[in-house]
Backbone as CSV, one residue per row, in Angstrom:
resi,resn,N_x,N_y,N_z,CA_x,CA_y,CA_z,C_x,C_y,C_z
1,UNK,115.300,118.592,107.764,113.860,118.400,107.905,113.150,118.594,106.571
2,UNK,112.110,117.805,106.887,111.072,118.371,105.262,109.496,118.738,105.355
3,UNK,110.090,119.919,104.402,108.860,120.935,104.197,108.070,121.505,105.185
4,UNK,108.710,121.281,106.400,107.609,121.990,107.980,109.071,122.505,108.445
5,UNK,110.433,122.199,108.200,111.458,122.716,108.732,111.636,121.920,110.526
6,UNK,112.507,122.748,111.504,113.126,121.972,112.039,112.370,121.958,113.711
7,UNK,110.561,122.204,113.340,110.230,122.425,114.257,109.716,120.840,114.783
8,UNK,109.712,119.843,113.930,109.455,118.402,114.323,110.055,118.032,115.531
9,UNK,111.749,118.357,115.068,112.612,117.743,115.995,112.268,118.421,117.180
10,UNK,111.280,119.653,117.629,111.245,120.228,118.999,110.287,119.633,119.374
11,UNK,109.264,119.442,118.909,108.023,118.600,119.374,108.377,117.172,119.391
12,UNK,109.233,116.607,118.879,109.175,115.152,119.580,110.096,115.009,120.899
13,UNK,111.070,116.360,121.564,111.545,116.359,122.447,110.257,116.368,123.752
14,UNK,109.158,116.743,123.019,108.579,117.600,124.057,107.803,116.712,124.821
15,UNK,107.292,116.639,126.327,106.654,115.665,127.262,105.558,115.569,126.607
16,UNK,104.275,116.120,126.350,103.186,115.680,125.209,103.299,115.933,123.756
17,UNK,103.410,115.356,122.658,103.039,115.436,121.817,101.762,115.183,120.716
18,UNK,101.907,116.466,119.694,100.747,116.010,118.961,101.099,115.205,117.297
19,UNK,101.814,114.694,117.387,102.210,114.259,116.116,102.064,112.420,116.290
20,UNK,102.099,112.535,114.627,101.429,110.901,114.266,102.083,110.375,113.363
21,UNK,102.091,109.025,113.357,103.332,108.655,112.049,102.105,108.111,110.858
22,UNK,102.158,107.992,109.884,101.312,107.830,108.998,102.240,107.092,107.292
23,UNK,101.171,105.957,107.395,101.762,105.344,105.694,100.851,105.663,104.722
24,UNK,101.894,105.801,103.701,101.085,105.928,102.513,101.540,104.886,101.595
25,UNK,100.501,103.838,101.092,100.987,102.442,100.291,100.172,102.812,98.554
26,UNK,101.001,102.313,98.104,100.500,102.213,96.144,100.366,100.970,95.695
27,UNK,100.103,100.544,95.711,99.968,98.965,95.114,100.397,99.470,93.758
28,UNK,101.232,98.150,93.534,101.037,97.959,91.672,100.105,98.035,90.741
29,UNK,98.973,98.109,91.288,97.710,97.814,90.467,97.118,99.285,90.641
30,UNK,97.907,100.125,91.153,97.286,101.964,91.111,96.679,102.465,92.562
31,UNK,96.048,101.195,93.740,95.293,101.327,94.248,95.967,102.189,95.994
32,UNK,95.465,103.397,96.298,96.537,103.936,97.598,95.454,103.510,98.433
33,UNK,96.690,103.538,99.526,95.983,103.436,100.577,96.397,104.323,101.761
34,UNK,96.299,104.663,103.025,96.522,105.659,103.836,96.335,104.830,105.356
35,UNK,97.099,104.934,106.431,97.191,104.412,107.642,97.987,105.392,108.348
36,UNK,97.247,105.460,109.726,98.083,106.397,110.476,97.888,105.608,111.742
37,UNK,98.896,105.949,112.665,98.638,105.768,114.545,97.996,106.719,115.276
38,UNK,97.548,107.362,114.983,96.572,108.404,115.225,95.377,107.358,115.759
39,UNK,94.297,107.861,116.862,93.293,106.834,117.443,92.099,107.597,116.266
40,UNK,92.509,108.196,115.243,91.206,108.510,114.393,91.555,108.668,113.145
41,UNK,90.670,109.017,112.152,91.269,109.163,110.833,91.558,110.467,110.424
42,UNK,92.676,110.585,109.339,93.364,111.762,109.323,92.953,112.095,107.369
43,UNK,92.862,113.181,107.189,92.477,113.326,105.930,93.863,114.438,105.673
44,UNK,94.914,113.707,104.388,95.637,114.193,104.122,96.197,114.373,101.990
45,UNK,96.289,115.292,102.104,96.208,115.423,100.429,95.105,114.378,99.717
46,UNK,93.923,114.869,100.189,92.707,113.836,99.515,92.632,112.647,99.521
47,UNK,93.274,111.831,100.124,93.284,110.711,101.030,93.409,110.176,102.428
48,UNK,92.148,109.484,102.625,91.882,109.028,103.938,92.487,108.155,104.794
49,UNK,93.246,108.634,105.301,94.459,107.552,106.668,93.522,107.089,107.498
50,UNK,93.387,105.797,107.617,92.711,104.813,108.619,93.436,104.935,109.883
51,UNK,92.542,104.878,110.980,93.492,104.780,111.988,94.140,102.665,112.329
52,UNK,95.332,102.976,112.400,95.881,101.697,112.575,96.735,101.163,113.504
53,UNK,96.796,101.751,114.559,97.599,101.676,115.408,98.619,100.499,115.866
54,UNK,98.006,99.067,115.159,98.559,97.990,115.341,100.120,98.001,114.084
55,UNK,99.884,99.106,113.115,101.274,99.046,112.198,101.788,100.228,112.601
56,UNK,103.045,99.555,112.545,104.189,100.207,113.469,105.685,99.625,112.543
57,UNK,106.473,101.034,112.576,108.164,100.280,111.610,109.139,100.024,112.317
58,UNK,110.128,99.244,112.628,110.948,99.482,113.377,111.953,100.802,113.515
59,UNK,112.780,100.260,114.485,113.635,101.996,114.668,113.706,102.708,113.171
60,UNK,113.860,103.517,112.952,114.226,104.722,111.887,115.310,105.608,112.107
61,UNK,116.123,105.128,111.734,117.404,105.881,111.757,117.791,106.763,110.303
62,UNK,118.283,108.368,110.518,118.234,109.102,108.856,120.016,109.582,109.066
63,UNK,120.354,108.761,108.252,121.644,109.082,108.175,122.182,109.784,106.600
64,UNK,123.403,110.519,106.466,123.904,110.880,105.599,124.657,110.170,104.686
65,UNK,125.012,108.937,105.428,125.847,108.051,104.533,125.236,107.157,102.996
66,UNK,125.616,106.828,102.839,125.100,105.279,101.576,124.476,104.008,101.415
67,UNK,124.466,104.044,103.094,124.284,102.668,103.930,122.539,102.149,102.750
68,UNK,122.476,101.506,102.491,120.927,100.676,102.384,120.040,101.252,103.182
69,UNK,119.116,101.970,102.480,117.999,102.184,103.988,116.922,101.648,103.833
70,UNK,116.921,100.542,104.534,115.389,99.580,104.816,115.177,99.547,106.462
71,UNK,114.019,99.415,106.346,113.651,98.808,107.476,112.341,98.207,107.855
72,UNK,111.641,97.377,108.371,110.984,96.404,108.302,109.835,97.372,109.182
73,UNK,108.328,96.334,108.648,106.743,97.016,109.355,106.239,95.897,109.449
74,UNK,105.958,95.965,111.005,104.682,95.045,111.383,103.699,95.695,111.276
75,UNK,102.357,94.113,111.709,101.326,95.067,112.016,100.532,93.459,111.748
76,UNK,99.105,94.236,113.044,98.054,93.132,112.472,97.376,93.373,111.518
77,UNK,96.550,92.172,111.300,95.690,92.682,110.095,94.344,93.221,110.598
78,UNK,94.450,94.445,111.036,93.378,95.326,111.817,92.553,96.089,111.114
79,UNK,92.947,96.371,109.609,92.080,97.095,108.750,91.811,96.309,107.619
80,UNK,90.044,97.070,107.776,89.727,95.835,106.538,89.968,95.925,105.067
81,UNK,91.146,97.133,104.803,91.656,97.358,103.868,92.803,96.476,103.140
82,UNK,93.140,95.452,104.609,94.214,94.902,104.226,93.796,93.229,105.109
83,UNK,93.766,92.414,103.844,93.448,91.192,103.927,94.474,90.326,104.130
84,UNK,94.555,89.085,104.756,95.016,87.949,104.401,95.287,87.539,102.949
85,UNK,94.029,87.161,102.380,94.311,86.761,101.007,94.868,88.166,100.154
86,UNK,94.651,89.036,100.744,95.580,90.079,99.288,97.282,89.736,99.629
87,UNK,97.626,90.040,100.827,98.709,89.758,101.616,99.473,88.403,100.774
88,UNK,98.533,87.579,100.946,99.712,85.912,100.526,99.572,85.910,98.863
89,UNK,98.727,86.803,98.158,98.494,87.025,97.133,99.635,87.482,95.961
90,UNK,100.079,88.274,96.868,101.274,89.341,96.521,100.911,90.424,96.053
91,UNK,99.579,91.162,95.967,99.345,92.586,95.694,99.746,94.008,96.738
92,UNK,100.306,93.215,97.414,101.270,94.569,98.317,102.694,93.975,98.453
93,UNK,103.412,93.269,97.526,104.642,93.135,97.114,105.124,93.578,96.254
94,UNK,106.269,94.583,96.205,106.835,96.241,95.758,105.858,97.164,95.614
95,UNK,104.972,97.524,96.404,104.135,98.873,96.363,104.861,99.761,96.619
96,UNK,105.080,101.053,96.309,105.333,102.203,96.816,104.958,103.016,98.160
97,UNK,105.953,103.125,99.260,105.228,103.254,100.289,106.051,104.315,100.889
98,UNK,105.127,105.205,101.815,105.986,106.629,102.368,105.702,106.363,104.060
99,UNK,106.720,106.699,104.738,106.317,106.673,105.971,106.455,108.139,106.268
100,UNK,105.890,108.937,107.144,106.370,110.673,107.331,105.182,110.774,108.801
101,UNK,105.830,111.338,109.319,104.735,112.239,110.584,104.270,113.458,110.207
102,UNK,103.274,113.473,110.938,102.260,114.943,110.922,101.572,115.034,112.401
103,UNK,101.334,116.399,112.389,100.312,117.007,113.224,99.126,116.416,113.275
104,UNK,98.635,115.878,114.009,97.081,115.211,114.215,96.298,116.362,114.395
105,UNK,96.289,117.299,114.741,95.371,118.696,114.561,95.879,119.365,113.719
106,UNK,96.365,119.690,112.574,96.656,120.105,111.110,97.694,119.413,110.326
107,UNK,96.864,117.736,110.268,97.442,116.854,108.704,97.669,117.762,107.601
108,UNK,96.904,118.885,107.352,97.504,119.577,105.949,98.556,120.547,106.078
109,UNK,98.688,120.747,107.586,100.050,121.982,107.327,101.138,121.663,106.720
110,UNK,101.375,120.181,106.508,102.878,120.097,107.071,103.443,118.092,107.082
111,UNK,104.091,117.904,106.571,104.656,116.531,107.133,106.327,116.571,106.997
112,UNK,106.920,115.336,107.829,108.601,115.075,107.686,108.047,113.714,107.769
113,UNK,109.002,113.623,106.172,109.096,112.053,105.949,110.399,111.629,106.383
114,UNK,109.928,109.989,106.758,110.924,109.249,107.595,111.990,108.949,106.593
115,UNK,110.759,107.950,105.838,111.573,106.713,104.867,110.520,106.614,103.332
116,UNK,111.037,106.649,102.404,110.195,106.558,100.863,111.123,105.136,100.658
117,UNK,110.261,104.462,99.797,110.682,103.400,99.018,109.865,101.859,98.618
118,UNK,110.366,100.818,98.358,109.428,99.649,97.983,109.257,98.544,98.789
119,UNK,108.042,98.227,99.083,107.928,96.999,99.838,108.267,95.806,98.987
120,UNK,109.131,94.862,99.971,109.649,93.910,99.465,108.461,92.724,99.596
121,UNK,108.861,91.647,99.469,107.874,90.016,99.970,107.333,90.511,100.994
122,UNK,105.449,90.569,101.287,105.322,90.558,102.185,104.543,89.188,102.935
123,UNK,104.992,89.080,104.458,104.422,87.780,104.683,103.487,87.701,105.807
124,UNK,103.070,87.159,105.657,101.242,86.785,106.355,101.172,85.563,107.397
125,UNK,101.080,85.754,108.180,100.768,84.461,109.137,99.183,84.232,109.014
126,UNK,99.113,82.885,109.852,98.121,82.355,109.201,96.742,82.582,110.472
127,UNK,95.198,82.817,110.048,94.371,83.094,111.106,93.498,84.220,110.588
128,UNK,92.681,84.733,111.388,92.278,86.098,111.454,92.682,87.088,111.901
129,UNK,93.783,86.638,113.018,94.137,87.625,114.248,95.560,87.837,113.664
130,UNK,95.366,87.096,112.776,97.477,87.004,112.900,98.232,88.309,111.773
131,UNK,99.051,88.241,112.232,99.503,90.239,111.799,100.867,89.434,110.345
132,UNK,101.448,90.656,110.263,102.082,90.402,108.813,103.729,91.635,109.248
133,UNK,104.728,91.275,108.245,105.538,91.674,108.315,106.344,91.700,106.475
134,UNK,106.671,92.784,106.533,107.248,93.749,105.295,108.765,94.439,105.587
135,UNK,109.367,94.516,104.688,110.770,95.262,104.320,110.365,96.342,103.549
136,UNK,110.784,97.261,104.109,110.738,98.549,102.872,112.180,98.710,102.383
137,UNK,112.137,99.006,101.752,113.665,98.781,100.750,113.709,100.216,99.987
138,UNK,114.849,100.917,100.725,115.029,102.479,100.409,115.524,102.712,98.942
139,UNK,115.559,103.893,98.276,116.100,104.276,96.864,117.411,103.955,96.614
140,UNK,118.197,104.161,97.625,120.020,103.781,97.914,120.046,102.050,97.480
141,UNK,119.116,101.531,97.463,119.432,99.831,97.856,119.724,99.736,96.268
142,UNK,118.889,100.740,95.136,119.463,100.044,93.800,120.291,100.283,93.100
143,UNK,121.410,101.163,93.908,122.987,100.994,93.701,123.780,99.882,93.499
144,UNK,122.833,98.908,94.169,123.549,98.036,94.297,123.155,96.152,93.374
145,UNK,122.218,97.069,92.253,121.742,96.265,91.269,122.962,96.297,90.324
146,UNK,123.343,95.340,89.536,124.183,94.947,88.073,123.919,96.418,87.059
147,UNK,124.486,97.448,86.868,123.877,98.360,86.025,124.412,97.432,84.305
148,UNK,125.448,96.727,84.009,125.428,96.426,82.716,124.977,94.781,82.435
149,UNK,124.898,94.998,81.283,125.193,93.415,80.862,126.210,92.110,80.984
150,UNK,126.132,90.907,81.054,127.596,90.221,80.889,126.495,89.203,79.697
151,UNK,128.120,88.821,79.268,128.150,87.937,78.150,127.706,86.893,78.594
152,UNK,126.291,85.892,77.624,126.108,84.741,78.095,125.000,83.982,77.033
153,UNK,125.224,82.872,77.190,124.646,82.126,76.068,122.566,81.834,75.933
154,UNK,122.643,82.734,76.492,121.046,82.454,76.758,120.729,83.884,76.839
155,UNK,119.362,84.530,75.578,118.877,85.498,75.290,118.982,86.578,76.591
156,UNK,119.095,88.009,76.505,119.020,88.699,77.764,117.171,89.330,77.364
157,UNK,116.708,89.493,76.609,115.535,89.954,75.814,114.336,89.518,76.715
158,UNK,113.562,90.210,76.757,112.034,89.123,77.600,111.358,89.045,76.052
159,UNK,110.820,87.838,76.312,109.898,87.259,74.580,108.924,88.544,74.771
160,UNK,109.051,89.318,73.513,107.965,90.024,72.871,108.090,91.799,73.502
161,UNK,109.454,92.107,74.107,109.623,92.976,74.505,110.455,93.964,73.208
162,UNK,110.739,95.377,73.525,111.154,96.180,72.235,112.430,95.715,71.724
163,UNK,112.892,94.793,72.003,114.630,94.112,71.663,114.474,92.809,71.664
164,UNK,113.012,91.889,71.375,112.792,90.822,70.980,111.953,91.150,70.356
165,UNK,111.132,91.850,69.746,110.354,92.002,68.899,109.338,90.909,68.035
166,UNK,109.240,89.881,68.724,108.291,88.935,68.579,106.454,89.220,69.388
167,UNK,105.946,89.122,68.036,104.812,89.149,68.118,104.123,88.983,69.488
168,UNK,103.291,88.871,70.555,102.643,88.300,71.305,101.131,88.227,71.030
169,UNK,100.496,89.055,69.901,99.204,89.208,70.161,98.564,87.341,69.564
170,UNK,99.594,86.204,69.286,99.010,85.267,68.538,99.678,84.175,69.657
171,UNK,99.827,84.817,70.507,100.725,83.912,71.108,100.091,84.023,72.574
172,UNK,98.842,84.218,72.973,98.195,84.236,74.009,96.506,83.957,74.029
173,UNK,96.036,83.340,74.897,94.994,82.576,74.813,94.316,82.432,76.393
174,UNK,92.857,83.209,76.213,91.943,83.392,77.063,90.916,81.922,77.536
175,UNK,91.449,81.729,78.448,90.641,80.236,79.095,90.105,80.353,80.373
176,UNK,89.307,79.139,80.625,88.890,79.065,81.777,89.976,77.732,83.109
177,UNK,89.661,78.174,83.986,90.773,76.849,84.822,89.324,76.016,85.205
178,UNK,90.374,74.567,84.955,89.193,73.509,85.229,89.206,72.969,86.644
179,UNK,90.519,72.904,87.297,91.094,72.817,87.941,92.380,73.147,88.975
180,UNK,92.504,73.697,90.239,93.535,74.631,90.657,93.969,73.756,91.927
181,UNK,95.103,73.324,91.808,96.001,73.209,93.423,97.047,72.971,93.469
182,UNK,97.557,73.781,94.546,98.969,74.288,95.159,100.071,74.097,93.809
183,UNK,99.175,75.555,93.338,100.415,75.963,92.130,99.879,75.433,91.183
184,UNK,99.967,74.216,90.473,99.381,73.418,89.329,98.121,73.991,89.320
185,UNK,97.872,74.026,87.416,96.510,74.249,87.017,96.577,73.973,85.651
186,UNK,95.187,73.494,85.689,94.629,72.547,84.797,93.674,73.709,84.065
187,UNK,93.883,73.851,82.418,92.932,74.672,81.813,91.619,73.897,81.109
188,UNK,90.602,74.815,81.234,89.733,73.821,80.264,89.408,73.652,79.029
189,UNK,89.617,72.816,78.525,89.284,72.410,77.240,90.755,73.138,76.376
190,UNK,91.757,73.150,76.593,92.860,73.592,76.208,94.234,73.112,76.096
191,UNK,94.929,72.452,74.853,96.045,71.831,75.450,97.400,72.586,75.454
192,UNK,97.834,71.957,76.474,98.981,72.949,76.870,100.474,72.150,76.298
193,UNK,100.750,72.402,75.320,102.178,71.865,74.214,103.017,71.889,75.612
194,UNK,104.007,70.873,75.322,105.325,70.693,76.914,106.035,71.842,76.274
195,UNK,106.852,72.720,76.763,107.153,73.636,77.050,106.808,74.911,76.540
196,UNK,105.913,75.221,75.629,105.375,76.335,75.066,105.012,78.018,75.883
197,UNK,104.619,77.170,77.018,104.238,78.162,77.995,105.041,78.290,79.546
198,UNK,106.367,77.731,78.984,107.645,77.707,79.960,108.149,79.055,80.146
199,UNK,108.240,79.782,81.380,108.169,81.249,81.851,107.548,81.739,80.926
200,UNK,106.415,81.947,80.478,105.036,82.518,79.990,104.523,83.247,80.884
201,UNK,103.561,83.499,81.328,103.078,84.716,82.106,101.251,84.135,82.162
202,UNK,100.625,83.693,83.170,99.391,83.600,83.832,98.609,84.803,84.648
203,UNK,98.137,85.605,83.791,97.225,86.419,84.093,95.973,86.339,84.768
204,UNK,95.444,86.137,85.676,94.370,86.179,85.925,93.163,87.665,85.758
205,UNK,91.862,87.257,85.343,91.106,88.414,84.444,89.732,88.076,85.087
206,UNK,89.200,87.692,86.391,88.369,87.565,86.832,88.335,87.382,88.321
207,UNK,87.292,87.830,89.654,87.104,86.571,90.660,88.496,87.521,91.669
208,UNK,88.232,87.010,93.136,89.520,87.567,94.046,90.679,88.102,93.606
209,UNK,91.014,87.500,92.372,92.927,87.308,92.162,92.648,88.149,90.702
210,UNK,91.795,89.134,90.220,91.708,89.543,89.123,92.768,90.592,89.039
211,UNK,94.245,90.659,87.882,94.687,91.562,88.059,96.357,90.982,88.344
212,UNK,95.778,89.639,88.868,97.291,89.138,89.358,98.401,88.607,88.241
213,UNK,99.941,88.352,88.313,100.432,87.358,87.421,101.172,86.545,88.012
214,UNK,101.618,85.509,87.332,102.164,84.580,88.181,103.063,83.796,86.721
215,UNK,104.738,83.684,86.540,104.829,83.125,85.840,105.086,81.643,85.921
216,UNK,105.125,81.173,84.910,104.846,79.178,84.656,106.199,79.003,85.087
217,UNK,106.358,77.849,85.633,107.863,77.144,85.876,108.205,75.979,85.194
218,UNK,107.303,75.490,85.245,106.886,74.409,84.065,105.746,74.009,83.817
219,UNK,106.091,72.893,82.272,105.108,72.807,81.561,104.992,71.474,80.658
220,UNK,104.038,70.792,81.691,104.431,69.092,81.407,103.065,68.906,80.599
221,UNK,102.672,69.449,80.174,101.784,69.462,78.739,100.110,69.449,79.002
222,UNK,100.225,68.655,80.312,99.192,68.216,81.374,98.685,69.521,81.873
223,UNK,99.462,70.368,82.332,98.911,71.461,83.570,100.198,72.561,83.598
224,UNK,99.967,73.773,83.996,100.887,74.865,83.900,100.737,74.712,85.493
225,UNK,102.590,74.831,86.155,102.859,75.134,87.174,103.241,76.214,87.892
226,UNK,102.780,77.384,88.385,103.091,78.422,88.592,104.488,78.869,89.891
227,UNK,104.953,79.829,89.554,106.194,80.122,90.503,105.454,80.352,91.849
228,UNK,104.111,80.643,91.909,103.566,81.017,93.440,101.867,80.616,93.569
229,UNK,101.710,79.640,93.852,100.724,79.182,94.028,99.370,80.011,94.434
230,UNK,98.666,80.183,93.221,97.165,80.925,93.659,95.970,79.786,93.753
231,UNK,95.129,80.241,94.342,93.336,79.444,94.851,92.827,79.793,94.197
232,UNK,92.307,79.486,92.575,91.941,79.570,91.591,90.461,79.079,91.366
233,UNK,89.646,79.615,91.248,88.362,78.600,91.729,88.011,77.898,89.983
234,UNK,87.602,76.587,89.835,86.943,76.104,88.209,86.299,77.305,87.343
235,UNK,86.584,77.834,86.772,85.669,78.839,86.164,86.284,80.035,85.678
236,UNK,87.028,79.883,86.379,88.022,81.332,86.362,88.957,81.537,85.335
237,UNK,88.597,82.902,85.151,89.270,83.030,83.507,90.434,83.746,83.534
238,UNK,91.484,83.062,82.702,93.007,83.658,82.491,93.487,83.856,81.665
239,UNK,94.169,84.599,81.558,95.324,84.660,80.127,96.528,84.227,80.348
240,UNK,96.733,83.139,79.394,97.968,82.630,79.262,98.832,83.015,78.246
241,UNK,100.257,83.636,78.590,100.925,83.984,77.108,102.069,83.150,77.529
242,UNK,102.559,82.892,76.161,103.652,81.669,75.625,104.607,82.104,76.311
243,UNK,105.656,81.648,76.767,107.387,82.055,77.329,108.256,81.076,76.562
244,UNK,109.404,81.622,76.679,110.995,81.447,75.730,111.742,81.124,77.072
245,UNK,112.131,79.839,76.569,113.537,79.724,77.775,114.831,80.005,77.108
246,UNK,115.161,80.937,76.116,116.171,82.048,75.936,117.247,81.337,75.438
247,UNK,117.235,80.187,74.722,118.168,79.331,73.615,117.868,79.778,72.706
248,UNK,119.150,79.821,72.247,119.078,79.892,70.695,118.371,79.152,69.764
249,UNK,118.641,78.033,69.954,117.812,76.894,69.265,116.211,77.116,69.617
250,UNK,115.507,77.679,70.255,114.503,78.094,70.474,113.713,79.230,69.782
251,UNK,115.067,80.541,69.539,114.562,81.281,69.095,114.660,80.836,67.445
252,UNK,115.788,80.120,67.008,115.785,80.196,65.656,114.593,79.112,65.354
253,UNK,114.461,77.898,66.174,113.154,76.910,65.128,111.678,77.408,65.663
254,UNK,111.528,77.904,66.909,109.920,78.364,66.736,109.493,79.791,66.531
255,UNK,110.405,80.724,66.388,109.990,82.175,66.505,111.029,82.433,65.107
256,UNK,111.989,81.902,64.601,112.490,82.498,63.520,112.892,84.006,63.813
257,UNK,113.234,84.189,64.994,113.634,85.503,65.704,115.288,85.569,65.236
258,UNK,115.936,85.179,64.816,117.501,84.823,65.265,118.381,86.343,65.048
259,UNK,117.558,87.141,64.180,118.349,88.601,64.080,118.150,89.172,65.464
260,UNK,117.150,88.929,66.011,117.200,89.935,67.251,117.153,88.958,68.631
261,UNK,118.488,87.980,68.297,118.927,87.381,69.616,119.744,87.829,70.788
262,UNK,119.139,88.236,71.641,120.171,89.118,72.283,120.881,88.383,73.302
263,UNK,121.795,87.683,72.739,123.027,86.440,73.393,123.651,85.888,72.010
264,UNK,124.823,85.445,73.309,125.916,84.639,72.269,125.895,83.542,72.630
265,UNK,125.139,82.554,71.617,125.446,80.939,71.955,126.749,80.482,71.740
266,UNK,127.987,81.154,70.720,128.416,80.912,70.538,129.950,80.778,71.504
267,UNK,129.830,81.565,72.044,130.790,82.307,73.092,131.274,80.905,74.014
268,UNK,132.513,80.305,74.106,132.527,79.386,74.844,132.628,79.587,76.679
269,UNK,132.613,78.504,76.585,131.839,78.544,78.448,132.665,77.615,79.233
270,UNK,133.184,78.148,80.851,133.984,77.332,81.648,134.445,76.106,81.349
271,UNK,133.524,74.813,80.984,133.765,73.762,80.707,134.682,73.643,79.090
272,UNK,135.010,74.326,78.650,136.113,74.304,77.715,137.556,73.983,78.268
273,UNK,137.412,74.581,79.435,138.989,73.870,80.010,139.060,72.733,79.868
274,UNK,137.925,72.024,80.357,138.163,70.630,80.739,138.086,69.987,79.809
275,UNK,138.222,70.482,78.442,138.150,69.367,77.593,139.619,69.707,76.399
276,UNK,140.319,70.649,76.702,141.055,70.606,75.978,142.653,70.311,76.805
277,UNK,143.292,69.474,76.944,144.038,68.877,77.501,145.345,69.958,77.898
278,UNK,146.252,70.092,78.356,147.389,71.287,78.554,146.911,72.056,78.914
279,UNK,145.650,72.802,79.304,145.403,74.111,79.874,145.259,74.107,81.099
């Protein structure tokens, strides 16, 4: 048990109870938020739990083993804390989120947390009425990330990070959008070089979506295409910074980076079998 000890497990045996399950969400952008099933609001470590009764996680199982611990949260969109458009937005995709019960007549004595960890994609049906569904994705799950490197012919570096060491402050440019739909956007008065701003990074710095990023997928000189389509209204101001599609030949003729390439172009690659005859 945590931090109230093992008197939880007697009260949820018990025919009435007073206990409540309660989330606590972080957005990426700093911003918490607080929800409980409680039919009122609960004031806990200086933040205010909405009552929400419509979000709910599936089973919760606490085991000792290694297993992955996720498990998925519905819920409508019943608080006006939590929108549609933030939802399809992606500002509650990987927030930090705690699930734990408490006492509904002393939130400060005491809680047992269920499950800690990150919300994955979350997705939104479409309406006013229509509710949403999330993965929380436990601390155990990033065991099971690549911890090293492998060898490969295309930079491992992000452009302008401490092991690419290329400039960015000349390499980004504050505009307005002239034009926005499904994904494609059109800047104004700005031309956009064909691939310059190929996985670059689209900031938005104004208006609903202030705060958001979204990187380019491509870049047909015409219009920057984004990996996730935002509703961008004419006017709206962004920052666009340049992206590297992680060739060599890239880094050596436009960035003159080539000491701090972090890949081997040189390193040959599968298709060498097939061209040398007897192997």
């Amino acid at each position: 048990m945590d931090e109230v000890g093992e008197d939880f497990a007697a009260r949820l045996g018990a025919e009435v109870t007073s206990l409540a399950l309660c989330w606590r969400l972080v957005r990426m952008d700093g911003l918490a938020f607080g929800f409980t099933s409680h039919d009122g609001a609960l004031a806990i470590d200086g933040l205010r739990f909405e009552s929400a009764p419509g979000i709910a996680p599936s089973a919760v199982e606490l085991t000792d083993g290694l297993a992955v611990d996720t498990l998925d949260v519905a819920g409508a969109l019943s608080s006006g804390s939590i929108t549609a458009d933030d939802l399809l937005a992606g500002r509650y995709d990987g927030a930090l989120a705690e699930l734990f019960m408490v006492d509904w007549r002393a939130p400060e004595a005491g809680r047992h947390v269920l499950a800690r960890g990150r919300l994955g994609t979350v997705e939104a049906g479409a309406g006013a009425d229509a509710g949403f569904v999330a993965t929380l994705v436990g601390p155990i799950s990033v065991m099971q990330d690549t911890a090293i490197e492998s060898y490969s012919p295309e930079c491992r570096a992000e452009l302008g990070d401490r092991r690419c060491k290329v400039d960015l402050r000349g390499r980004m440019r504050i505009v307005e959008v002239a034009q926005s739909d499904n994904g494609r956007v059109l800047l104004a008065g700005a031309s956009t070089p064909v691939g310059v701003f190929l996985e670059g990074i689209l900031r938005v710095l104004d208006g609903p979506f202030a705060g958001l990023e979204r990187r380019v997928v491509a870049n047909d000189g015409e219009a920057l295409v984004l990996d996730t389509p935002l509703r961008l209204s004419a006017g709206t101001r962004v920052r666009v910074t340049e992206g590297c599609d992680k060739r060599f030949a890239t880094c050596h003729g436009r960035f003159g980076n080539d000491a701090n390439f972090r890949g081997e172009p040189h390193v040959p690659g599968g298709d060498l079998l097939t061209r040398i005859a007897g192997l």
